[in-house]
C-alpha positions as CSV (number, residue, x, y, z in Angstrom):
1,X,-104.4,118.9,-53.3
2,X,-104.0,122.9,-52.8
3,X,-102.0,123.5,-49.9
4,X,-102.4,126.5,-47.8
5,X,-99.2,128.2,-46.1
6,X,-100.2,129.9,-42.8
7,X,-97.2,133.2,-43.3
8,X,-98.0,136.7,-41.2
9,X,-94.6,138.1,-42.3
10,X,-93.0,138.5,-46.0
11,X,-94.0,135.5,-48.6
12,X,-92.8,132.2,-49.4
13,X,-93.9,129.8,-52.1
14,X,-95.8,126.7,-52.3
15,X,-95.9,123.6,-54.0
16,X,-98.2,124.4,-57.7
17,X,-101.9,123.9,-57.6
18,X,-102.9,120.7,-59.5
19,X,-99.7,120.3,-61.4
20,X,-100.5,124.2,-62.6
21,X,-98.3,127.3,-61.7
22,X,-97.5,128.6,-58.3
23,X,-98.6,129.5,-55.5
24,X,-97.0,132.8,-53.5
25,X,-99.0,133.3,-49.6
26,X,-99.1,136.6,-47.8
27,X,-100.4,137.3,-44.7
28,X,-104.5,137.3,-43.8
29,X,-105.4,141.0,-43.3
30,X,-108.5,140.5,-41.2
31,X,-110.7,138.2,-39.2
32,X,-113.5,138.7,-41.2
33,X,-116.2,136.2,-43.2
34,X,-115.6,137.0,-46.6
35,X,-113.1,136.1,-49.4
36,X,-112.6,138.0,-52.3
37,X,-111.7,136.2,-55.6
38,X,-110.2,138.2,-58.4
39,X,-109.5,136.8,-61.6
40,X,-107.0,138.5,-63.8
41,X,-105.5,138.4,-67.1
42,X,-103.4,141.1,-68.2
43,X,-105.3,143.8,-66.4
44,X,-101.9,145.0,-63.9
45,X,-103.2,148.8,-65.0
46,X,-105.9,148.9,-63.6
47,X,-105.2,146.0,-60.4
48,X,-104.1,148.3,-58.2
49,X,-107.4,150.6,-58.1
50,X,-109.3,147.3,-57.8
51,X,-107.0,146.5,-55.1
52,X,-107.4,149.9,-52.9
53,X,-111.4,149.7,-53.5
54,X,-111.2,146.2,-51.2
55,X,-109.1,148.3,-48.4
56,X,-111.3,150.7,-48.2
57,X,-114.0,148.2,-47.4
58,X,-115.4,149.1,-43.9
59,X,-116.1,145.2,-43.8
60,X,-112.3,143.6,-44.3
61,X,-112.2,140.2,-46.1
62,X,-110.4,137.5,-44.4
63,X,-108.3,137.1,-47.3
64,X,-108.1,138.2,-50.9
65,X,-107.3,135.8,-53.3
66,X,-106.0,136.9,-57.1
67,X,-106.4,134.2,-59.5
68,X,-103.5,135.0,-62.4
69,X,-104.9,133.3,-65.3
70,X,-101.7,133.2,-67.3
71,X,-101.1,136.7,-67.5
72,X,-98.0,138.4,-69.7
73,X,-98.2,141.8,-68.7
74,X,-96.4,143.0,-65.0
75,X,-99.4,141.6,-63.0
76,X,-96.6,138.9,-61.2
77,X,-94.4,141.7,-60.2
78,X,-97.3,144.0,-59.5
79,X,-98.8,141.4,-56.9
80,X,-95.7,141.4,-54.6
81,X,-95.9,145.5,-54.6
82,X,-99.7,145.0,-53.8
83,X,-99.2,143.4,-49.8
84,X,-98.8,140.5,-47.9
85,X,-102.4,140.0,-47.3
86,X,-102.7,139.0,-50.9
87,X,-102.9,134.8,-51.7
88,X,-101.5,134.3,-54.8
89,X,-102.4,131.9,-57.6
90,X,-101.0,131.8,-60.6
91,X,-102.3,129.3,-63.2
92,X,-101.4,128.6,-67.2
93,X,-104.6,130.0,-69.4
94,X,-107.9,128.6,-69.0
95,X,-110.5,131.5,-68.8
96,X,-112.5,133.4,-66.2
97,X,-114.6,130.4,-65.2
98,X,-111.7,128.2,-64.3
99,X,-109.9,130.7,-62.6
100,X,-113.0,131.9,-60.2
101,X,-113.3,127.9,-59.7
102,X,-109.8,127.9,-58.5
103,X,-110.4,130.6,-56.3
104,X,-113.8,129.1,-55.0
105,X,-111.8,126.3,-54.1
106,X,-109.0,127.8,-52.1
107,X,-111.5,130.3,-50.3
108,X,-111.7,129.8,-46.3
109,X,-114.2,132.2,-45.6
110,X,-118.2,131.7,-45.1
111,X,-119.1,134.5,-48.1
112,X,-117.2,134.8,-51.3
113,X,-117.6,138.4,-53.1
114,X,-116.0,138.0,-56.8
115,X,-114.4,141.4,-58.3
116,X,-113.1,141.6,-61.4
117,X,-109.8,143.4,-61.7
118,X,-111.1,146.3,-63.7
119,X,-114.2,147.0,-61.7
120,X,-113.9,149.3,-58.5
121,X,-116.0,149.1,-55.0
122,X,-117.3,151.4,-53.1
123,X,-116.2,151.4,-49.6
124,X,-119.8,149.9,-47.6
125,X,-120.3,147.1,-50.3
126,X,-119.5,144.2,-48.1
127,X,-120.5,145.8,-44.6
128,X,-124.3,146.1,-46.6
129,X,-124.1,142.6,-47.7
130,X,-123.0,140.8,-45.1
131,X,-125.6,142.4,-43.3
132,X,-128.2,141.4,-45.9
133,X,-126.9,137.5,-45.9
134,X,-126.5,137.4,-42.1
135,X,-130.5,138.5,-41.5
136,X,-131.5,136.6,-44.8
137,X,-130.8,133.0,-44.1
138,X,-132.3,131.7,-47.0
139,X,-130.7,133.8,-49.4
140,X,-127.8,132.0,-51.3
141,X,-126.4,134.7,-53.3
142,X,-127.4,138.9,-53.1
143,X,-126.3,141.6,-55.8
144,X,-126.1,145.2,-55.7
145,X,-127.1,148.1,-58.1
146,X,-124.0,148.5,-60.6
147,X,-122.5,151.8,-62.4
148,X,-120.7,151.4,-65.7
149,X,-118.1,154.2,-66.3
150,X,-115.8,154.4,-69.6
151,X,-111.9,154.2,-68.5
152,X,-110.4,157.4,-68.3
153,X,-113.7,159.6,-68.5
154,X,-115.1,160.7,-64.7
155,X,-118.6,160.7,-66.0
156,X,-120.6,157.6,-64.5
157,X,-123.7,156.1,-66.1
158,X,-127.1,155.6,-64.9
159,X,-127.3,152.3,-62.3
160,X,-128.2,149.1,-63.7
161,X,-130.1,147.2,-63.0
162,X,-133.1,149.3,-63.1
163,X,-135.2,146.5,-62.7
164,X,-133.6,144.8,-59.9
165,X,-135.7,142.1,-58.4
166,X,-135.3,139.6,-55.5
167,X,-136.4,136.7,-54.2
168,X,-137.4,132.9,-56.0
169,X,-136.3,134.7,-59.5
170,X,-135.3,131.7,-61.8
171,X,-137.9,132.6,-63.9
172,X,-136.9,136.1,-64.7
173,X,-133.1,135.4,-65.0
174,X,-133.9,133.2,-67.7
175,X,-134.9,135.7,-69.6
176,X,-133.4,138.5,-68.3
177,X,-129.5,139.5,-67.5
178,X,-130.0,141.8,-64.3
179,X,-126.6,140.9,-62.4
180,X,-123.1,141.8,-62.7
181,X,-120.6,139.2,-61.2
182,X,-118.7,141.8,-58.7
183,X,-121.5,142.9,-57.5
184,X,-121.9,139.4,-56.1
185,X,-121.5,137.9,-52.2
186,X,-122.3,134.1,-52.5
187,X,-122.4,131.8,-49.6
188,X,-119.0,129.3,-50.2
189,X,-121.3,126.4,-49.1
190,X,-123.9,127.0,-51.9
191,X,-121.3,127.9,-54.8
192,X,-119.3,124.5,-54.2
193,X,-122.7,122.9,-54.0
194,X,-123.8,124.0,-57.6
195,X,-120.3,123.2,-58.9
196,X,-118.9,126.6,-59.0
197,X,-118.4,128.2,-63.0
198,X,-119.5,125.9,-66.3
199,X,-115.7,125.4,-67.5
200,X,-117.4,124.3,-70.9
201,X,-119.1,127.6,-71.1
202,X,-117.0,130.3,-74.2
203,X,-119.2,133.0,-71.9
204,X,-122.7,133.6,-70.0
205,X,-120.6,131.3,-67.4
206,X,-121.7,134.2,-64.8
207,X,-125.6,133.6,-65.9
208,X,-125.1,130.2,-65.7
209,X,-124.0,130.4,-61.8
210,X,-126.6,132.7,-61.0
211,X,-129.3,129.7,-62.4
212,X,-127.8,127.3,-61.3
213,X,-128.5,129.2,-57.3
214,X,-131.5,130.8,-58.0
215,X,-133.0,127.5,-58.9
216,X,-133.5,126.3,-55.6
217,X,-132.5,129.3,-53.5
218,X,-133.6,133.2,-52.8
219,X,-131.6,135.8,-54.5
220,X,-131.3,139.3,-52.6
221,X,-130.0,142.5,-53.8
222,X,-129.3,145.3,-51.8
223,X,-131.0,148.4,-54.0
224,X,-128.2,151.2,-54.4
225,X,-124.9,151.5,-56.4
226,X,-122.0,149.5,-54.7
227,X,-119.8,148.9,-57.8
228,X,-118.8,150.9,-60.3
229,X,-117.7,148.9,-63.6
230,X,-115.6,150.2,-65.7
231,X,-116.1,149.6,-69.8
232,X,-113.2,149.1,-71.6
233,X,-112.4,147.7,-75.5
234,X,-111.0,144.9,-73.8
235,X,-113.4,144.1,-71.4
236,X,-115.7,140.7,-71.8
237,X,-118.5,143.9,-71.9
238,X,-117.1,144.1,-75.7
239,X,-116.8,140.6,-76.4
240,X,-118.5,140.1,-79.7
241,X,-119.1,136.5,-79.1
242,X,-121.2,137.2,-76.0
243,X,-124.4,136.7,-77.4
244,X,-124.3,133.1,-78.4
245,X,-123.5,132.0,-75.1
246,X,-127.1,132.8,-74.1
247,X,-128.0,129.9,-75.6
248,X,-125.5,127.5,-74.7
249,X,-126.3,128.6,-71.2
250,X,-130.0,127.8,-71.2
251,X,-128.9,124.4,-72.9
252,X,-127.0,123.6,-70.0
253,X,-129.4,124.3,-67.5
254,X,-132.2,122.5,-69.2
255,X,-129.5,119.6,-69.4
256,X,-129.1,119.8,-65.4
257,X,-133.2,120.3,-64.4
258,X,-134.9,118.4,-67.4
259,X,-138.4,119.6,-65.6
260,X,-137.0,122.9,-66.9
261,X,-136.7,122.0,-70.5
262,X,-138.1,124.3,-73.1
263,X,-140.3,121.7,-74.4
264,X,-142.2,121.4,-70.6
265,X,-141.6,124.8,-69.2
266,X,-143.4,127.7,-70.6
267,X,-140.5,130.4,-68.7
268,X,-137.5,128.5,-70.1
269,X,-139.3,128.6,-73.9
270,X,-139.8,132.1,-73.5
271,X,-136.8,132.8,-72.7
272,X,-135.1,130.7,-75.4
273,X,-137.5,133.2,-77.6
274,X,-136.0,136.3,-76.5
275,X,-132.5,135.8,-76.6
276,X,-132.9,133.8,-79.8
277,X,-134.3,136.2,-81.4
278,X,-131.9,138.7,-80.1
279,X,-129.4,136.7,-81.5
280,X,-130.6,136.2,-85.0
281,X,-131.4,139.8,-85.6
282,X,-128.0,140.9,-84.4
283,X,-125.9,137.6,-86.6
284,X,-128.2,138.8,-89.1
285,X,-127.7,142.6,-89.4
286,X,-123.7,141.8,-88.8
287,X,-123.7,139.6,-92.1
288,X,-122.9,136.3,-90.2
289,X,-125.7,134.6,-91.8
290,X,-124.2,131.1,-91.2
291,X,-124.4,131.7,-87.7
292,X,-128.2,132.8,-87.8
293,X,-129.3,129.9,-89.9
294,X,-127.8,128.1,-87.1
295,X,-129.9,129.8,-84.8
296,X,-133.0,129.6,-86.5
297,X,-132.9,125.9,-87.0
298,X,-132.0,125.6,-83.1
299,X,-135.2,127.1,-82.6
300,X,-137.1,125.2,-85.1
301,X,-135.9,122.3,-83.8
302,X,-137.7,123.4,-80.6
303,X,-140.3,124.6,-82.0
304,X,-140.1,128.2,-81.1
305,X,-140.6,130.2,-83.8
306,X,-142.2,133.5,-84.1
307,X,-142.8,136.1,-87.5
308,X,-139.6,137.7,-86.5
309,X,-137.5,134.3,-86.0
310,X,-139.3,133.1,-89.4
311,X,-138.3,136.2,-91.7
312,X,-134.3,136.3,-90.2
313,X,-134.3,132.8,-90.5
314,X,-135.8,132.7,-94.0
315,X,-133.8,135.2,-96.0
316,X,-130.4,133.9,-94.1
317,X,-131.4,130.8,-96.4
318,X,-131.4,133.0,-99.4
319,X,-128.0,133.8,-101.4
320,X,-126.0,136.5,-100.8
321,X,-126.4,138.7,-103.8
322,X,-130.3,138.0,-103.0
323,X,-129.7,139.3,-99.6
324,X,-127.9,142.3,-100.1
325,X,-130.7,143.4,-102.5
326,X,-133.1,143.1,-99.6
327,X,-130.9,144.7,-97.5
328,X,-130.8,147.9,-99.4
329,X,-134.6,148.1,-100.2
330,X,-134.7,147.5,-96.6
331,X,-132.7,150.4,-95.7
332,X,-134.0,152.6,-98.6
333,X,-137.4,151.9,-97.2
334,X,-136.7,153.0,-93.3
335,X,-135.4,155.9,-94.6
336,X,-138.4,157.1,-95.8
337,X,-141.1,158.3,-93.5
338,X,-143.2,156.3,-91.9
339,X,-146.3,158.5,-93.1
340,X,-145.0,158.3,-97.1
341,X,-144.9,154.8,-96.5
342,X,-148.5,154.9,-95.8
343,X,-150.0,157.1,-98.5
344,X,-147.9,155.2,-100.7
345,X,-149.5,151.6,-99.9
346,X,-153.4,153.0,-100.1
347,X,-152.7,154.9,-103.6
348,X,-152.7,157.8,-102.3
């Protein structure tokens, strides 16, 4: 059992969580609803701008709580610079989902916002959602509007989602990925209720939480830019192994709400279309053909299977010098205009 040490001044050191690492207790800043969870691994250079983006909140947390998943860089020694309002857990490697659970579990507050510790706040996110939760009742969870900036350029994209929807959206979030995790405030009740992160999950664990509330609860959003996320070669935004977890994902939730299986709901087989045939196409054009006759007999299997699906799935059979030779009339061929293309097939 986690205990929690009830310190105002300096830090002490508690007894480790489930038989795993420490725990190191500053004082609680603030008297406020929220906790903040951030997990980190090896990201002590850009912590502390994460960190200054949560004091400038004009809606303090309660508490923040840093979740150190096992980290080998200076994060430790960085943490005690950081304050005494900082709860510290520090916990042998196990990945963003199990961390976020640990902190889900320790949290005291009514609301949990999640940031990661590259990503940056700006200063009225939490005042805006709170307010948005607090006159929403039946929202469970309520995103804002996200810009992506590369480390060390100023320059900030355009905001994502542009699309941004809210309400009953289960439907669409199969499908589509229109939420970025710090940009989340989740009622603690309801993220303990769905079981917090899928630990079992490689990645699309964040997707996979959002389902998991959207299935039987409203989702908000409050429609302007309150994080800016920064895009880094490090990042999980680079992660080439990204993609299949899209799948995974949908298999677990069609494992936890069989009325939702692809084989009985027309959403959830659509959406096993699009990202499936995302995924072959991209397996496909990085040479992993292995890994997209996988995927094309996943989706056989389920009978989902479109031209597209078919012709990827098909020539991944073939042999590799028989695919390269495709490949090459293939590019030969787009880069020819479209219009020679044409005259060409009619004879003239």
């Amino acid at each position: 059992m986690t205990s929690r040490a009830n310190v105002s001044v300096g830090q002490t050191t508690s007894p480790a969580i489930d038989g795993i690492g420490e725990v190191s207790h500053g004082g609680v800043g603030s008297t406020g609803l929220v906790s903040v969870i951030i997990p980190v691994y090896n990201c002590a250079r850009y912590l502390t701008q994460a960190m200054e983006s949560i004091r400038a909140q004009t809606y303090p947390p309660v508490e923040i709580i840093v979740i150190d998943d096992g980290s080998t860089d200076d994060t430790p020694n960085l943490i005690k610079k950081l304050g005494d309002d900082i709860i510290y857990i520090r916990q042998s490697n196990g990945g963003p989902a199990k961390a976020r659970n640990k902190g889900i579990n320790a949290a005291t507050g009514e609301f949990i916002a999640f940031l990661d510790a590259d990503d940056v706040w700006l200063p009225s996110k939490l005042k805006k959602q709170i307010d948005y939760l607090v006159t929403h009742r039946e929202t469970g969870l309520v995103y804002s509007l996200t810009s992506n900036f590369i480390d060390g350029q100023k320059a900030v994209m355009e905001d994502f989602p542009q699309n941004a929807r809210s309400g009953r959206i289960f439907d669409e979030l199969l499908s589509d990925t229109i939420i970025t995790l710090s940009s989340v405030v989740v009622r603690t009740e309801i993220a303990r209720i769905v079981g917090g992160f899928d630990e079992s999950l490689l990645t699309a664990e964040d997707t996979n939480f959002y389902l998991k509330i959207a299935y039987a609860h409203h989702i908000g959003v409050v429609p302007e830019t309150l994080l800016l996320r920064r895009m880094h070669t490090s990042n999980l935004s680079f992660r080439v192994d990204v993609p299949i977890g899209t799948l995974d994902n949908l298999d677990r939730i069609a494992e936890r709400y069989p009325e939702v299986h692809p084989t009985r709901y027309l959403p959830m087989r659509n959406a096993y279309k699009i990202r499936g045939e995302t995924l072959i196409k991209d397996y496909f054009h990085k040479g992993e053909y292995g890994k997209a006759r996988k995927i094309y007999s996943k989706l056989r299997s389920l009978g989902i299977v479109n031209s597209t699906i078919l012709l990827y799935g098909l020539i991944a059979r073939l042999p590799p010098s028989a695919i390269s030779i495709l490949r090459a009339i293939w590019r030969r061929r787009r880069r020819i205009p479209s219009h020679v293309v044409d005259q060409a097939s009619v004879g003239k």
